[in-house]
C-alpha positions in Angstrom: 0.0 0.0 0.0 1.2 3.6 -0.7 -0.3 5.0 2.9 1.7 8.5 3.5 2.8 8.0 -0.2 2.3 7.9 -3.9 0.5 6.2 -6.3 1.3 6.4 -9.8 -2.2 5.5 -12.3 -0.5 4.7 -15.9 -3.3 5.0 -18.5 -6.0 6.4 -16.4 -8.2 6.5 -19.4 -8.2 2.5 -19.8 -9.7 2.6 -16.4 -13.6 0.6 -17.1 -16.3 3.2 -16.6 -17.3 0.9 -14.0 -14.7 0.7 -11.5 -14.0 4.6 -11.6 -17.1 5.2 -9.1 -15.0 2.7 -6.7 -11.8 5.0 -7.2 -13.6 8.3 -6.7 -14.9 6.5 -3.5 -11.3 6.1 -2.5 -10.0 9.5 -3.1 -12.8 11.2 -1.9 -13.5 9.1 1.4 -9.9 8.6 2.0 -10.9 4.7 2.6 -11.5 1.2 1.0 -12.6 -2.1 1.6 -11.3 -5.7 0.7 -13.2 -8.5 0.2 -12.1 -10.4 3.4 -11.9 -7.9 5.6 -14.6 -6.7 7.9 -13.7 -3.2 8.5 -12.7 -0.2 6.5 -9.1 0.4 5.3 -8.1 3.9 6.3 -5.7 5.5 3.6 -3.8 9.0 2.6 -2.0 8.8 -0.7 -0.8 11.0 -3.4 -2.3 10.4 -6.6 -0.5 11.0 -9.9 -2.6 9.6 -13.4 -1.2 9.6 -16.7 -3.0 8.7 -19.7 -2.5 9.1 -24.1 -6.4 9.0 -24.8 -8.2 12.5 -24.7 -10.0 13.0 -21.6 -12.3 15.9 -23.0 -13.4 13.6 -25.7 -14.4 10.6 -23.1 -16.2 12.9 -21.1 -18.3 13.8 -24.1 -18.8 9.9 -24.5 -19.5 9.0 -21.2 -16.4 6.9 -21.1 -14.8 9.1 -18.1 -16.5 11.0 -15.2 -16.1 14.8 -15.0 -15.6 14.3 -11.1 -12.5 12.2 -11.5 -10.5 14.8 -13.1 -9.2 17.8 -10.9 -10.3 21.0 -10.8 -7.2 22.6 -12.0 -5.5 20.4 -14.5 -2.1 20.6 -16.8 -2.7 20.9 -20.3 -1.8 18.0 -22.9 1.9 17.9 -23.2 2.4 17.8 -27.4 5.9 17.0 -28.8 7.7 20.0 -30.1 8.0 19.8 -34.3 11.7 19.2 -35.4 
């Protein structure tokens, strides 16, 4: 676990529409479950997401939620032209 740490999300966008509400929950809640436990998991991470797919055009598809992405956000890094 990355407790007091940082996790690193490669390809954010790949993330299944369904299992972002469950990552929201954890960022938002600070907390998550396992199957086999009985209690709560209590959690404070950093969390840093990368991703090549356009995140403005999944939104428009409903393929990514507007409330996983952070208020203030870095624009698209392009490659500079030789």
């Amino acid at each position: 676990m990355a407790n007091h740490g940082s996790v690193f999300l490669d390809e954010i966008g790949d993330l299944p529409i369904e299992m972002q509400p469950k990552l929201l929950r954890v960022l938002e809640e600070k907390e998550f479950d396992k199957s086999w436990r009985t209690s709560l998991i209590k959690t404070d991470f950093r969390l840093l997401a990368a991703t090549n797919h356009d995140l403005e055009d999944m939104l428009e598809e409903n393929r990514f939620r507007k409330d996983l992405l952070p208020p203030q956000r870095h624009h698209p890094a392009h490659p500079s032209a030789p």
